[in-house]
DRENTITI-268932 format. One record per atom (N, C-alpha, C): residue in one letter; chain; atom name; x negated, y negated, z; residue number from 1. Coordinates in Angstrom, 3 decimals. Atoms other than C-alpha are relative to their C-alpha. Layout:
DRENTITI-268932
type:a mol:A atom:CA px:X py:Y pz:Z seq:NUM .
...
end
This chain:
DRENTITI-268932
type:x mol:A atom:N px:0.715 py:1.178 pz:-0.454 seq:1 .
type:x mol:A atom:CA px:-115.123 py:-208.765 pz:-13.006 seq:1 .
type:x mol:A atom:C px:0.315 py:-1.183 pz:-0.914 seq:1 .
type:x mol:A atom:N px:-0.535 py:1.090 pz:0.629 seq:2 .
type:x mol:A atom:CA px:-114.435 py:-212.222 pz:-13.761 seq:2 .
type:x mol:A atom:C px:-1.327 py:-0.400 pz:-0.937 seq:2 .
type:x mol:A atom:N px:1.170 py:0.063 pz:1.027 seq:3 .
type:x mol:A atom:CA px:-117.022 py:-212.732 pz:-17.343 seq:3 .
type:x mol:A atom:C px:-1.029 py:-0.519 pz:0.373 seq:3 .
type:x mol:A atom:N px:1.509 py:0.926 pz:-0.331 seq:4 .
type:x mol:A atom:CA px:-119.318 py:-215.893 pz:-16.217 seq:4 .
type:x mol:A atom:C px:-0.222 py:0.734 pz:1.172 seq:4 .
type:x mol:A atom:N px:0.582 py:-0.516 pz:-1.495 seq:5 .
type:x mol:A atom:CA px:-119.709 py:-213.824 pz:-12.612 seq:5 .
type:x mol:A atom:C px:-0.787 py:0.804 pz:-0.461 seq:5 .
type:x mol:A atom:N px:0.944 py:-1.271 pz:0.659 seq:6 .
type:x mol:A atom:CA px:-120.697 py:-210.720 pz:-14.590 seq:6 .
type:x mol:A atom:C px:-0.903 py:-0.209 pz:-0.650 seq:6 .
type:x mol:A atom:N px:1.162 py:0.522 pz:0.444 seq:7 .
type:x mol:A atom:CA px:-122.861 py:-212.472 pz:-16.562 seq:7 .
type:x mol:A atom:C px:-1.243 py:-0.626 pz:0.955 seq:7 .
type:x mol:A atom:N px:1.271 py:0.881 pz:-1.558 seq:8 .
type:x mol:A atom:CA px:-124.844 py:-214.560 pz:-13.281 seq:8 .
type:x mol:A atom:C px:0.011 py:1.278 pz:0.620 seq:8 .
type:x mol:A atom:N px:0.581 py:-0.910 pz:-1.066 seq:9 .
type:x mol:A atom:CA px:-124.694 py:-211.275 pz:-11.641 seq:9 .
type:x mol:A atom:C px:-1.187 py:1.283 pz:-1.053 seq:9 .
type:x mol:A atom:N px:1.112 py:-0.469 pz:0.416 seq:10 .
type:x mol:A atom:CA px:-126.471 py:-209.332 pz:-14.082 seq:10 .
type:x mol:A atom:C px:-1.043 py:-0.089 pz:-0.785 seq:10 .
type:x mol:A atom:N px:1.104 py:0.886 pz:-0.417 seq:11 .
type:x mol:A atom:CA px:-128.944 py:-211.831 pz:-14.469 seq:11 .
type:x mol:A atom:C px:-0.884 py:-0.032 pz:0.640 seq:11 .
type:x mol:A atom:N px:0.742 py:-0.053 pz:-1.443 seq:12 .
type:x mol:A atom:CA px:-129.723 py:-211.997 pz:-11.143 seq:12 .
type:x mol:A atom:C px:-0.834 py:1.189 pz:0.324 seq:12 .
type:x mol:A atom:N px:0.669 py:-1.491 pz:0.020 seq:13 .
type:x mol:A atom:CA px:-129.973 py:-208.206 pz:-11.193 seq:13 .
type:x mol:A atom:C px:-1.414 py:0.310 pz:-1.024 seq:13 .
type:x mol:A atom:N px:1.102 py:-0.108 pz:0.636 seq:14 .
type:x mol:A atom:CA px:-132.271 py:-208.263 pz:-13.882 seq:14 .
type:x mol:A atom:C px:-1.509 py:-0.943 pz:0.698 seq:14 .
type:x mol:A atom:N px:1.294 py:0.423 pz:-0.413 seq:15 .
type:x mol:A atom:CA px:-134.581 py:-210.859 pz:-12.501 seq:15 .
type:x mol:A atom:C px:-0.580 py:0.555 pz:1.153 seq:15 .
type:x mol:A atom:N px:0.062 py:-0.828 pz:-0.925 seq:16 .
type:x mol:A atom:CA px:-134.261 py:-208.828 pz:-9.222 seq:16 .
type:x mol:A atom:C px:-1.188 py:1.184 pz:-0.407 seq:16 .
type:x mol:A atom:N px:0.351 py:-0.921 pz:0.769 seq:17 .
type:x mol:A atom:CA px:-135.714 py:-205.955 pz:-11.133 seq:17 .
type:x mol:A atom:C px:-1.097 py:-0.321 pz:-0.456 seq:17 .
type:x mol:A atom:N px:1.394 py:0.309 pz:0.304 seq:18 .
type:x mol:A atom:CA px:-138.712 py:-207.920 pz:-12.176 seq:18 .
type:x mol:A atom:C px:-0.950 py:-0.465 pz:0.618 seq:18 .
type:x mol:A atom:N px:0.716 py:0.496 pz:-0.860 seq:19 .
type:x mol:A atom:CA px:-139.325 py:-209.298 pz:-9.200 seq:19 .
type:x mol:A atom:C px:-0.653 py:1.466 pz:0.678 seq:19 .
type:x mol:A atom:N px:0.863 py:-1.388 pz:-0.294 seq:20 .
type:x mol:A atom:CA px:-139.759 py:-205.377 pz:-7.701 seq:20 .
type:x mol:A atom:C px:-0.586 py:0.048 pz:-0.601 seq:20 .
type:x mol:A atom:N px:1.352 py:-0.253 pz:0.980 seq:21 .
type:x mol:A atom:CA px:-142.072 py:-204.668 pz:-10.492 seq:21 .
type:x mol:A atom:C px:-0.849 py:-0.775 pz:0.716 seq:21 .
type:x mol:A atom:N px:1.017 py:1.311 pz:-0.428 seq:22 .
type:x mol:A atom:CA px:-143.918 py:-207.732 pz:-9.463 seq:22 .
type:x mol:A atom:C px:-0.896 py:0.763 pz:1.335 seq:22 .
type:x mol:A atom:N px:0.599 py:-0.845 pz:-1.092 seq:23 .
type:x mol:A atom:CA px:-144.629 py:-206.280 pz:-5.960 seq:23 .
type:x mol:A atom:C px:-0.201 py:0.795 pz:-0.009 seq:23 .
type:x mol:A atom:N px:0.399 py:-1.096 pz:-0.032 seq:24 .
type:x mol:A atom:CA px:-145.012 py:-203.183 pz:-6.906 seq:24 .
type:x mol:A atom:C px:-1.458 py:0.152 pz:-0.415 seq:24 .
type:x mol:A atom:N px:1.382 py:0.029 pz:0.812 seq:25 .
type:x mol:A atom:CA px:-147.874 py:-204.076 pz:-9.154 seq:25 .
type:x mol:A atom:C px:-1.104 py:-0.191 pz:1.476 seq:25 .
type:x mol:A atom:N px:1.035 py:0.543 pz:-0.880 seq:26 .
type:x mol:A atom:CA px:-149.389 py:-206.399 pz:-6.286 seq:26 .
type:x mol:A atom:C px:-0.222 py:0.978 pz:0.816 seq:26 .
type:x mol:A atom:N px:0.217 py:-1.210 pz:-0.910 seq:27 .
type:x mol:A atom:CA px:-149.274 py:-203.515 pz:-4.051 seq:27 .
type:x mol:A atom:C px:-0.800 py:0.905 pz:-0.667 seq:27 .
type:x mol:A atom:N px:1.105 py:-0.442 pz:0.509 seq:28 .
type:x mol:A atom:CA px:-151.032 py:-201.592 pz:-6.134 seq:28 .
type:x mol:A atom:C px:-1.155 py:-0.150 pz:-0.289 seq:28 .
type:x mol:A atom:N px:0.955 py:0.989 pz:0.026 seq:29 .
type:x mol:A atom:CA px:-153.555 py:-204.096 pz:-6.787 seq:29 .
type:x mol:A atom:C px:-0.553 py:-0.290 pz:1.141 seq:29 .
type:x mol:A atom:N px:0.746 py:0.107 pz:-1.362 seq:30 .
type:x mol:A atom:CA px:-154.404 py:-204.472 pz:-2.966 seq:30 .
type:x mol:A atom:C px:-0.223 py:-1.591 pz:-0.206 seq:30 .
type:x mol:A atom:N px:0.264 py:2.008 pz:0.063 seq:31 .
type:x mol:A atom:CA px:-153.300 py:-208.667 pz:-3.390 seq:31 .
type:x mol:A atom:C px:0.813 py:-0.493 pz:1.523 seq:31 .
type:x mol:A atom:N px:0.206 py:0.645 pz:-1.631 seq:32 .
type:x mol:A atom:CA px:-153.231 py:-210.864 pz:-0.489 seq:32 .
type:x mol:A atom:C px:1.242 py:0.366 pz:0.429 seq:32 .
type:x mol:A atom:N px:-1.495 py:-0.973 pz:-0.577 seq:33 .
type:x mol:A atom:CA px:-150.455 py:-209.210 pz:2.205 seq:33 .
type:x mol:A atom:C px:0.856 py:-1.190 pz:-0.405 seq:33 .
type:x mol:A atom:N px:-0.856 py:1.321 pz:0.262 seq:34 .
type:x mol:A atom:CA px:-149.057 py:-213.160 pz:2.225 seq:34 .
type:x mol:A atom:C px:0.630 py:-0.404 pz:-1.307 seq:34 .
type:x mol:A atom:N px:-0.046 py:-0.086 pz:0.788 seq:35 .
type:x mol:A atom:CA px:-148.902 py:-213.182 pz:-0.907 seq:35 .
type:x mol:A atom:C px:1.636 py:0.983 pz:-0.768 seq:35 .
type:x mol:A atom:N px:-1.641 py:-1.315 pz:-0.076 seq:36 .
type:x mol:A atom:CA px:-146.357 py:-210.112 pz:-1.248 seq:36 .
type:x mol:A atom:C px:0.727 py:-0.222 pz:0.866 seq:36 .
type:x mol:A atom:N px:-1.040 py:0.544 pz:-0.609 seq:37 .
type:x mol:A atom:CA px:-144.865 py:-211.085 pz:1.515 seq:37 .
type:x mol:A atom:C px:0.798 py:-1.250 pz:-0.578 seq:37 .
type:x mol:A atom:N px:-0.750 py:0.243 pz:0.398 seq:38 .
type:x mol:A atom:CA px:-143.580 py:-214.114 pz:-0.232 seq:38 .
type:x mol:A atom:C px:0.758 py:0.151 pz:-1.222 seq:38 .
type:x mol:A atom:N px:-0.503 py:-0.782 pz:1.454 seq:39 .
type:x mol:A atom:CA px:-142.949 py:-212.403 pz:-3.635 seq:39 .
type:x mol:A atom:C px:1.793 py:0.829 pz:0.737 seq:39 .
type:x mol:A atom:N px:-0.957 py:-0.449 pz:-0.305 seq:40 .
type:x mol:A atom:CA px:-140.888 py:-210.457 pz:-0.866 seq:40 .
type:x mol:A atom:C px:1.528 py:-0.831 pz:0.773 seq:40 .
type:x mol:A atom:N px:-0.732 py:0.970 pz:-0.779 seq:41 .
type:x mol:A atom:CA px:-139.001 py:-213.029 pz:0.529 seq:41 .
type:x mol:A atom:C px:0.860 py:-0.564 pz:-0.952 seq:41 .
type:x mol:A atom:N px:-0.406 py:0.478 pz:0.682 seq:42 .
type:x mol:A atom:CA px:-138.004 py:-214.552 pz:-2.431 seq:42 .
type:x mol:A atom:C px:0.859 py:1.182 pz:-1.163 seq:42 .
type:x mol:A atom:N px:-1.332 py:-1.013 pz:0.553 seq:43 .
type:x mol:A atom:CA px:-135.964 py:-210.955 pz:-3.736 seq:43 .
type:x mol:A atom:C px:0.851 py:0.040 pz:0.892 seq:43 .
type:x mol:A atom:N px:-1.016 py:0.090 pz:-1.174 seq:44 .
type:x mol:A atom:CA px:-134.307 py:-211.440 pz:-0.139 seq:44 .
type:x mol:A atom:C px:0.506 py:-1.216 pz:-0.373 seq:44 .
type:x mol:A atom:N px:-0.888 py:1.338 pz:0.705 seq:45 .
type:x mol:A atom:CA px:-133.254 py:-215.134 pz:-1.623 seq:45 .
type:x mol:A atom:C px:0.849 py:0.932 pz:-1.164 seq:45 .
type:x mol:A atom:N px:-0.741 py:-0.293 pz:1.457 seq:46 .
type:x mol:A atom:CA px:-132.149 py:-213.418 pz:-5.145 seq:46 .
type:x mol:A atom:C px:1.213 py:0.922 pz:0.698 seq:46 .
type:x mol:A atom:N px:-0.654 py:-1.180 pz:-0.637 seq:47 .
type:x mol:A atom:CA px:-130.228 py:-210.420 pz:-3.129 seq:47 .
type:x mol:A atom:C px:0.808 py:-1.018 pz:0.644 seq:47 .
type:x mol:A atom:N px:-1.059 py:0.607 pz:-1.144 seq:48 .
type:x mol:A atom:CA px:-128.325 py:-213.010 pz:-0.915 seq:48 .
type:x mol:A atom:C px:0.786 py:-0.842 pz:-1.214 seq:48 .
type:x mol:A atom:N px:-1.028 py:0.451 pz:0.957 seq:49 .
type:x mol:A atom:CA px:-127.560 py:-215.149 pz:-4.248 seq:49 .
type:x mol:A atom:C px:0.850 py:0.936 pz:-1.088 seq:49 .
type:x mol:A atom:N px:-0.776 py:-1.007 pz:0.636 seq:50 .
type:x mol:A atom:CA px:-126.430 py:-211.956 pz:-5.893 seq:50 .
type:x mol:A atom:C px:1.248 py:0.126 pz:0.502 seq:50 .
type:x mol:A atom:N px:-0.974 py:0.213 pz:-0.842 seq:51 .
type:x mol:A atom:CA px:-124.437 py:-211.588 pz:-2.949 seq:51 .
type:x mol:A atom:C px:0.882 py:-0.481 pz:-0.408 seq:51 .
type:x mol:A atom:N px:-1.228 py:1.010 pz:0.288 seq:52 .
type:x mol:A atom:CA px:-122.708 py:-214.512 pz:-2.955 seq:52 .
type:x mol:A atom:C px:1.183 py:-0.079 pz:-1.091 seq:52 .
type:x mol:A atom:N px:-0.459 py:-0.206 pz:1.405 seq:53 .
type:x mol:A atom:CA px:-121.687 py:-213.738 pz:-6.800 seq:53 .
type:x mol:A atom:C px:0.869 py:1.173 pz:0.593 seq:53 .
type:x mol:A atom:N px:-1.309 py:-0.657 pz:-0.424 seq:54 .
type:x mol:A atom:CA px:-119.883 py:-210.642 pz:-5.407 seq:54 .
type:x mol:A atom:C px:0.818 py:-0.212 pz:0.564 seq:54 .
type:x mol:A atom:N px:-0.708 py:0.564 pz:-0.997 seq:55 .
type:x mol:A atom:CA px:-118.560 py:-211.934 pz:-2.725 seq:55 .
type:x mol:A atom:C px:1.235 py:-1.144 pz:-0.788 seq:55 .
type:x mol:A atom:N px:-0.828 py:0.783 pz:0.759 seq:56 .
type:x mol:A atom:CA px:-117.072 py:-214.555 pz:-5.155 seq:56 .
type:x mol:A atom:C px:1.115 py:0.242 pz:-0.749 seq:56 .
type:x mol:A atom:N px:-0.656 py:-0.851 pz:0.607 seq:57 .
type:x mol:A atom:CA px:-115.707 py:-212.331 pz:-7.561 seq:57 .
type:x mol:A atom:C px:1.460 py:0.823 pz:0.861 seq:57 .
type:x mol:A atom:N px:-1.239 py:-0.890 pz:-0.819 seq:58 .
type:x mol:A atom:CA px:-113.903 py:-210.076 pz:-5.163 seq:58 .
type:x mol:A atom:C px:0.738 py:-1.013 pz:0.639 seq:58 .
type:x mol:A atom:N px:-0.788 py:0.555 pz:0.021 seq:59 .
type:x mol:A atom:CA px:-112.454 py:-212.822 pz:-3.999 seq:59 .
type:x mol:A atom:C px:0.973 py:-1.011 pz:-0.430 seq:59 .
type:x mol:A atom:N px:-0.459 py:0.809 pz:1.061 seq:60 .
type:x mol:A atom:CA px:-111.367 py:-214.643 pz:-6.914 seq:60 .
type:x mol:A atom:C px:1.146 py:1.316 pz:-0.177 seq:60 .
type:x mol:A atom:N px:-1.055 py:-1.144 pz:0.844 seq:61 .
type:x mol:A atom:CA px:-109.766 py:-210.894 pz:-8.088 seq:61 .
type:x mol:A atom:C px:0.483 py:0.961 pz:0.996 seq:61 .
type:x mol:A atom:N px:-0.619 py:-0.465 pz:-0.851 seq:62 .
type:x mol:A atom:CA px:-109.123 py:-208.381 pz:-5.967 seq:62 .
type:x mol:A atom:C px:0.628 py:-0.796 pz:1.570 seq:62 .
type:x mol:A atom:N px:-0.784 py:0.465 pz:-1.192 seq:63 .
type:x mol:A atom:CA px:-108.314 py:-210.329 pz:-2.590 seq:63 .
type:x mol:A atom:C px:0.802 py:-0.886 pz:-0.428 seq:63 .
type:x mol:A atom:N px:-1.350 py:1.087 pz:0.112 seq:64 .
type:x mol:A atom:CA px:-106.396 py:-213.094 pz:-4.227 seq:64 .
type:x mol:A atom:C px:1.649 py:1.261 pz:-0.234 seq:64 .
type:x mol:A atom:N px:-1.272 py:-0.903 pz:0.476 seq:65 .
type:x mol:A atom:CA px:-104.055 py:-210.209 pz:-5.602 seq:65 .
type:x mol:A atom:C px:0.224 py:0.976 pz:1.226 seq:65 .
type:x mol:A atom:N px:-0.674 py:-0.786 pz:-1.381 seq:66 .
type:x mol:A atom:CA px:-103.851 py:-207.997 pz:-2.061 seq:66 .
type:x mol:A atom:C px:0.825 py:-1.105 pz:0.794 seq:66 .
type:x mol:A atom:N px:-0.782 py:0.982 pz:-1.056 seq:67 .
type:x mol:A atom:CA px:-102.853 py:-211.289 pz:-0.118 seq:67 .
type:x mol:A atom:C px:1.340 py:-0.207 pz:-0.794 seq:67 .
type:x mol:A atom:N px:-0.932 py:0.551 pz:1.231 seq:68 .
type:x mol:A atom:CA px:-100.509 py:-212.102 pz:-3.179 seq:68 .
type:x mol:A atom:C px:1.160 py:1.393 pz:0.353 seq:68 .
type:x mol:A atom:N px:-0.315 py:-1.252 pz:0.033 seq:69 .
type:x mol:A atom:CA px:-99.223 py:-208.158 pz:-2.705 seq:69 .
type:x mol:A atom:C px:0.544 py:-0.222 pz:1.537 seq:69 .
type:x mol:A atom:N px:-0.354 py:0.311 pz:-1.163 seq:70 .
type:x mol:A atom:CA px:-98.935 py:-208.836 pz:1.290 seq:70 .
type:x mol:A atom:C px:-0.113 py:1.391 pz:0.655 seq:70 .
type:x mol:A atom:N px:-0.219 py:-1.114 pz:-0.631 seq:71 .
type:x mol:A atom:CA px:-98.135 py:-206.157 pz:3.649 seq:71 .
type:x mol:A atom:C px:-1.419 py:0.744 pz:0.699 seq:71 .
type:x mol:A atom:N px:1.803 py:-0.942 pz:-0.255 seq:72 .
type:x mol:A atom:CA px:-100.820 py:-202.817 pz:4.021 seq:72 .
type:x mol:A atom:C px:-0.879 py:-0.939 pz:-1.114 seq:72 .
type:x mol:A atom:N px:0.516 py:0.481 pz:1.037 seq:73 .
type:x mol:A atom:CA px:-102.383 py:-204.614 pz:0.988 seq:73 .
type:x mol:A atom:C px:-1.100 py:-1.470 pz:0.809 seq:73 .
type:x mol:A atom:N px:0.224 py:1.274 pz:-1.120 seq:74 .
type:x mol:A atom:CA px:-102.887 py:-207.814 pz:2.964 seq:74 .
type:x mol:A atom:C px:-1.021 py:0.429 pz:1.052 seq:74 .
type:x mol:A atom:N px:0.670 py:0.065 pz:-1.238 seq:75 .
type:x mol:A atom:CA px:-104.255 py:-206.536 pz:5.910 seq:75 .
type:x mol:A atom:C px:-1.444 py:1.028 pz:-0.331 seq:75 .
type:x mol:A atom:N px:1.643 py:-0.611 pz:0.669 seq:76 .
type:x mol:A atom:CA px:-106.806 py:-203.869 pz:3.378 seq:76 .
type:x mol:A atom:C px:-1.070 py:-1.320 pz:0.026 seq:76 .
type:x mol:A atom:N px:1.039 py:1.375 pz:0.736 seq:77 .
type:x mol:A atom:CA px:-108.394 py:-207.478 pz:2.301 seq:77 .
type:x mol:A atom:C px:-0.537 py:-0.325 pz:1.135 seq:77 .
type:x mol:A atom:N px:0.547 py:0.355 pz:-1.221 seq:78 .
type:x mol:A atom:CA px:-108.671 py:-208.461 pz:5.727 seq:78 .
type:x mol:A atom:C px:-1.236 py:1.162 pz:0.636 seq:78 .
type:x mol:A atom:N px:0.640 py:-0.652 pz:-0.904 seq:79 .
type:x mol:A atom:CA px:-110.308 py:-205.842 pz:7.130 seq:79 .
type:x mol:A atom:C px:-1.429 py:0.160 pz:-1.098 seq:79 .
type:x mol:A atom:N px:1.103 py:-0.019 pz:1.008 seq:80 .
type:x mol:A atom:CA px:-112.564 py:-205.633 pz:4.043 seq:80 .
type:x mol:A atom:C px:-1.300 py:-0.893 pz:0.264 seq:80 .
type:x mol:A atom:N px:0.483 py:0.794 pz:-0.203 seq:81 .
type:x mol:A atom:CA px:-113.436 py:-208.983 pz:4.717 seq:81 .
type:x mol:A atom:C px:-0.832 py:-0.434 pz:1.083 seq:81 .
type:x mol:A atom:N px:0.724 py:-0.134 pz:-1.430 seq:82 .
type:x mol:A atom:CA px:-114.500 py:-208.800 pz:8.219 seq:82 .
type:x mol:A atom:C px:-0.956 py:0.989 pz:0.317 seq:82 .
type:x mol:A atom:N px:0.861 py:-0.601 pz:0.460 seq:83 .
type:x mol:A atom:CA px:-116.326 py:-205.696 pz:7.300 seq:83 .
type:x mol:A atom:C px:-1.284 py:-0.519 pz:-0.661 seq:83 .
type:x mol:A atom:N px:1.355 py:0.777 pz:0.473 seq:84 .
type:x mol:A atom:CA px:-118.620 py:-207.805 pz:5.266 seq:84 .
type:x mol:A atom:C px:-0.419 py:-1.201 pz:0.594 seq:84 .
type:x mol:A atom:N px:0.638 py:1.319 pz:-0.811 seq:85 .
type:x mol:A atom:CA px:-118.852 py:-210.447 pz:7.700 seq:85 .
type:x mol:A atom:C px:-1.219 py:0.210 pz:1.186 seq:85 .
type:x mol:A atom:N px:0.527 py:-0.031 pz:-1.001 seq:86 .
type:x mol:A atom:CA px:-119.689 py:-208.204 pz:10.192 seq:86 .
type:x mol:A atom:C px:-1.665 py:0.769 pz:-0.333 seq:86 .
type:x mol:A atom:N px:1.693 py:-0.662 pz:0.974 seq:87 .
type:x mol:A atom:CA px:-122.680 py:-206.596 pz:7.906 seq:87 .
type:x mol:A atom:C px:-0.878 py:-1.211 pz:0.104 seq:87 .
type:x mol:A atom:N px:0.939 py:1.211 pz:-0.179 seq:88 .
type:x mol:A atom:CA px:-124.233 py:-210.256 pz:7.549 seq:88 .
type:x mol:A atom:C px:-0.338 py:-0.397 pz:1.113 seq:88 .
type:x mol:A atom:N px:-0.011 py:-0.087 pz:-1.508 seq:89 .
type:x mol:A atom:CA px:-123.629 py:-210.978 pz:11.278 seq:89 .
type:x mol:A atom:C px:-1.074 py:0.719 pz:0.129 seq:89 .
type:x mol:A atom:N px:1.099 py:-1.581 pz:-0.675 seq:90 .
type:x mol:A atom:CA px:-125.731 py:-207.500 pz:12.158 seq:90 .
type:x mol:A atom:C px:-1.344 py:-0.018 pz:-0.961 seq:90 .
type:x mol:A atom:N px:1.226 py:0.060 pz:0.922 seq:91 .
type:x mol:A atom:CA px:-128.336 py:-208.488 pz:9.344 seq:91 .
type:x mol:A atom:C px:-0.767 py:-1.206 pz:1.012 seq:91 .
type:x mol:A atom:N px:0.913 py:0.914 pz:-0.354 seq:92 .
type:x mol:A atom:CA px:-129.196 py:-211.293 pz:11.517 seq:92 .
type:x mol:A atom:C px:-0.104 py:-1.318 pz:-0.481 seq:92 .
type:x mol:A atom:N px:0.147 py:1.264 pz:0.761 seq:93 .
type:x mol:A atom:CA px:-128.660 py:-214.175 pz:8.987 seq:93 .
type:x mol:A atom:C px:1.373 py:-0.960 pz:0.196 seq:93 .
end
């Protein structure tokens, strides 16, 4: 991984990680559903900017170097890529 990515991504992961706690507590606590619901909403923000950080990465490093490579190589990246398009697509967002 490219350093500053790895660094913002496990960041992210960590605050991720505190945000579950967070809800876990409130759930235990019996605190307002709305309440957790946006606690939960806002690890579905962190999870999509995590995302993005992979998404970045892999294509800063591995896909620049399959297209660069060409051929089966080339068309792995592609299909990779459309693979994760078609995951977000089917998520609905």
């Amino acid at each position: 991984m490219i350093d500053d990515i790895k660094k913002r991504a496990l960041h992210r992961s960590r605050i991720l990680q505190g945000q579950l706690r967070g809800i876990e507590k409130m759930i235990e606590n019996d605190e307002y559903c709305v309440d957790i619901i946006t606690q939960s909403l806002a690890v579905q923000k962190s999870l999509r900017s995590l995302n993005k950080l992979l998404v970045e990465n892999h294509l800063r490093t591995h896909v620049s170097d399959m297209f660069e490579a060409g051929g089966d190589e080339r068309e792995k990246a592609m299909a990779e890529l459309m693979a994760v398009y078609e995951l977000q697509q089917n998520r609905g967002s």
